[in-house]
C-alpha positions as CSV (number, residue, x, y, z in Angstrom):
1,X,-34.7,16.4,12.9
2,X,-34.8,20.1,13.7
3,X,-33.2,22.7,11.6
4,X,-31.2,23.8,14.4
5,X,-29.6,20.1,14.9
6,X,-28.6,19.9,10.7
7,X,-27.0,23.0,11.3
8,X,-25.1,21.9,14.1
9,X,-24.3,18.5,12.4
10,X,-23.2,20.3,9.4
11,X,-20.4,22.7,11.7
12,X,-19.4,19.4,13.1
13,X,-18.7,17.5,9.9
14,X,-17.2,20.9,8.3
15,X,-14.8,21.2,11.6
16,X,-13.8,17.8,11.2
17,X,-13.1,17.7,7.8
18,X,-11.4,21.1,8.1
19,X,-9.1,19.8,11.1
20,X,-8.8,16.8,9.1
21,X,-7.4,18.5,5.8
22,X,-4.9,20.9,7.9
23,X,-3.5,18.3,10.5
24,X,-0.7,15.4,9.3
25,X,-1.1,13.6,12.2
26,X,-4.5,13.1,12.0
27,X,-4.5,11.8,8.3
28,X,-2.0,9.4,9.5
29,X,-4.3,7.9,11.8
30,X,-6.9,7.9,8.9
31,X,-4.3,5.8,7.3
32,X,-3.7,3.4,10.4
33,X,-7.5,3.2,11.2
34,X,-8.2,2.2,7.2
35,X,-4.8,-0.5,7.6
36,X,-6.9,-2.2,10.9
37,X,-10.2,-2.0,9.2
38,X,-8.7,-4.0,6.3
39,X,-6.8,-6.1,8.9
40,X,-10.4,-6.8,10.7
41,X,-12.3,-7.3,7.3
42,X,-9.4,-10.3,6.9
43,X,-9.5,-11.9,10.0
44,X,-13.5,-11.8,10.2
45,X,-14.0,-13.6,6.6
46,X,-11.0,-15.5,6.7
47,X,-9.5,-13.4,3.0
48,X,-6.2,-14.4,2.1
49,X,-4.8,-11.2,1.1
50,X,-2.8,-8.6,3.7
51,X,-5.2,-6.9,5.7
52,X,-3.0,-4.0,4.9
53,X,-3.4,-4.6,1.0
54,X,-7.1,-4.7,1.2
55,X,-7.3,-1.4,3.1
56,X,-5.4,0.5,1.0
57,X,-7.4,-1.0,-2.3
58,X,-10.5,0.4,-0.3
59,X,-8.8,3.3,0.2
60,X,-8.2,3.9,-3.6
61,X,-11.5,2.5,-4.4
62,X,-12.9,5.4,-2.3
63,X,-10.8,8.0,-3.9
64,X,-11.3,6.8,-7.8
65,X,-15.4,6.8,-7.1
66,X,-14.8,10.9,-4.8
67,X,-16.0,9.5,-2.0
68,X,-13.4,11.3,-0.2
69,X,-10.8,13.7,-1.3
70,X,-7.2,13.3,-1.6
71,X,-7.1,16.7,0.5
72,X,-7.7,14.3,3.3
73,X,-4.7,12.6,3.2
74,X,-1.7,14.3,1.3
75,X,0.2,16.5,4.0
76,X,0.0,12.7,6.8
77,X,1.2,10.7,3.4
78,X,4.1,13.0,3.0
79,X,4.7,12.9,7.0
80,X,4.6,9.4,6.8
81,X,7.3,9.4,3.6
82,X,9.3,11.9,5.2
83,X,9.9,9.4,8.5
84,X,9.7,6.5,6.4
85,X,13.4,5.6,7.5
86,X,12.1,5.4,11.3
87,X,10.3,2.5,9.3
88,X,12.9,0.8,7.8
89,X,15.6,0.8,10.6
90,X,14.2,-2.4,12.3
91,X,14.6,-4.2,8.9
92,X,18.3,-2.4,8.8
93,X,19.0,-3.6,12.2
94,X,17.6,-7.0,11.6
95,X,20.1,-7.5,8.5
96,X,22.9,-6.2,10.3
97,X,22.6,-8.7,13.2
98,X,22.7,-11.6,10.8
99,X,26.2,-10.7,9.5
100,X,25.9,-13.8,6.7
101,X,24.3,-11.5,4.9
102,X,26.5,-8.9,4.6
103,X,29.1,-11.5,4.1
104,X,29.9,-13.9,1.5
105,X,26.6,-15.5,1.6
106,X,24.9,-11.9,1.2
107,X,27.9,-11.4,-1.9
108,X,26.2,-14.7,-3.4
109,X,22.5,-13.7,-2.8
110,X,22.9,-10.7,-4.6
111,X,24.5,-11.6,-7.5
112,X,21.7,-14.6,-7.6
113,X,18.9,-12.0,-7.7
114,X,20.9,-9.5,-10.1
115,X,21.4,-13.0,-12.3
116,X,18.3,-14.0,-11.6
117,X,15.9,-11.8,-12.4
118,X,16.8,-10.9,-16.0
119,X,17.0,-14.6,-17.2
120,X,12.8,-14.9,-15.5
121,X,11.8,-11.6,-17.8
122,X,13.6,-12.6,-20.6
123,X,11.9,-16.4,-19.8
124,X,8.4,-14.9,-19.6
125,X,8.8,-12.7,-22.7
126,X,10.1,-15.6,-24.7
127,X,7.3,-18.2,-23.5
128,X,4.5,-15.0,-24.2
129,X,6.1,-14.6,-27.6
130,X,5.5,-18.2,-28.5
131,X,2.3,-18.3,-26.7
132,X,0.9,-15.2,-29.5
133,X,2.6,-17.1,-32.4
134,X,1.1,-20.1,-31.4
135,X,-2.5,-18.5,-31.1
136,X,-2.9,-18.1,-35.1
137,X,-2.8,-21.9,-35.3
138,X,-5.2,-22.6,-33.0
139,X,-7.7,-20.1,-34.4
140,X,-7.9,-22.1,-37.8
């Protein structure tokens, strides 16, 4: 390779990653190309996590080892938080159009997970308590 084509190759991946730092849109694309790569990767090998989960442990893989900067990606994650409601109003919608939910039913479902989830933590602490008392004995 020519000197003249590194240093053209060079401007390219410095305008890129210039463009790519400055613009929100684009590095929420990065985000949505990184979701269907994950996505793909699921499908091809059949990997029973999200697609969606195994992008974005990529994506902090990638980050923890400086393989590419947060710079990339900070102004399209706060874009993407500050619409995130245009996200969430098709879930909205969905639970208003099965009014059980917001009824008595919904009343009962609530309280079941308010109930419900202090009596599991308080289950698991108690069974890991006895499992650490227990591992003493077992050790002689």
């Amino acid at each position: 390779m020519t000197h003249v084509m590194k240093l053209a190759i060079f401007k390219t991946c410095r305008t890129a990653r210039w463009h790519l730092s400055r613009n929100w849109w684009l590095q929420a694309l990065l985000f949505i190309a990184i979701w269907a790569l994950g996505e793909a990767v699921v499908r091809q090998f059949s990997i029973p996590i999200p697609g969606s989960v195994l992008g974005m442990g990529a994506l902090l893989a990638a980050l923890e080892l400086r393989w590419i900067s947060v710079r990339w990606f900070r102004r399209g994650a706060r874009g993407l938080l500050a619409h995130l409601l245009l996200f969430l109003t098709p879930a909205m919608l969905a639970v208003v159009n099965h009014r059980e939910l917001i009824s008595m039913t919904g009343l009962k479902l609530i309280v079941a997970v308010l109930i419900g989830t202090p009596l599991v933590m308080i289950g698991t602490a108690v069974v890991v308590e006895i499992g650490f008392r227990l591992q003493p004995i077992r050790e002689r």
